[in-house]
N, C-alpha and C positions, 0 to 999 in steps of 0.2 A: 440564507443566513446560517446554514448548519454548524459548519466549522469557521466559517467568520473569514476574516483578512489574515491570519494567521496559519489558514488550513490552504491558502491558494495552489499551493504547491504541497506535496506530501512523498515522503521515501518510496519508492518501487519494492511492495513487499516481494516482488520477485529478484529483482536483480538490483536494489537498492540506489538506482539511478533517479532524475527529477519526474516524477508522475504529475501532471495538471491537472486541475479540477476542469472537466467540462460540463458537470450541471452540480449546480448548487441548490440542494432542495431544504423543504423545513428542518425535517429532521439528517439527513445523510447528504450524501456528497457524492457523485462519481469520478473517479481519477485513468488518467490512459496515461501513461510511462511513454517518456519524448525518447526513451534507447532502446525498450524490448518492446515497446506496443503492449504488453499487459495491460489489463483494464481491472478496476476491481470498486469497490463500493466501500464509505465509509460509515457506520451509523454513531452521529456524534451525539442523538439524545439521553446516552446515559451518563456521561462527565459533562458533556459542555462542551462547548469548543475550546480549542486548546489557547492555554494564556501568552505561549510562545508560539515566534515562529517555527512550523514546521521542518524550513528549507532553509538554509543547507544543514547538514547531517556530519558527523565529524569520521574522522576516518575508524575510528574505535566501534560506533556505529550501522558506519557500512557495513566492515569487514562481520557484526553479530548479524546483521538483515540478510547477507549473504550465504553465512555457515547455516541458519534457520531455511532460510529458502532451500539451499542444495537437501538439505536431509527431510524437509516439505513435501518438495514434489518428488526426490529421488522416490521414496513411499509409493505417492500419488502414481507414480509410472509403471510401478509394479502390475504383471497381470491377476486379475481377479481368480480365483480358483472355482472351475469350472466353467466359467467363460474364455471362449478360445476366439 
C-alpha cells in the first residue's frame, strides 16, 4: 500500500523512462526501469502516496529527469582521490 495505485508506475530517475513497481511494501516501494534496467527504492512514509498518477511524465519533465541524472551520475563516475 506505499504509493498506492497512483505510484504503479514511476519516472526512471536515471534515464526518465517507465520504471514498474515490483514490490509494494508498507512504507516504500521498489521500481526496475522497463529501458535502462535501473532499480531504485521509493520511501513514500513521509508525504503519502502520491494524489496523482505518477505515469506518464510530460516532455518538460523528462527532458529536467534527464539533465539531473547526466550531472548525477556524471559526479558519481568520477574517481575517488586516492583510490586507483
Amino acid at each position: 500500500m506505499a504509493g498506492g495505485v497512483n505510484a504503479a508506475i514511476f519516472p526512471c530517475l536515471r534515464c526518465a523512462g517507465p520504471a514498474h513497481r515490483t514490490y509494494e511494501g508498507q512504507e516504500d516501494d521498489h521500481y526496475r526501469c522497463s529501458e535502462c534496467g535501473s532499480e531504485f527504492n521509493i520511501d513514500w512514509s513521509y508525504d503519502g502516496p502520491p494524489q496523482s498518477p505518477c505515469w506518464p511524465i510530460s516532455e518538460e519533465e523528462t527532458e529536467k529527469i534527464r539533465k539531473m541524472a547526466a550531472q548525477v551520475f556524471r559526479r558519481r563516475s568520477k574517481p575517488i582521490k586516492g583510490i586507483e
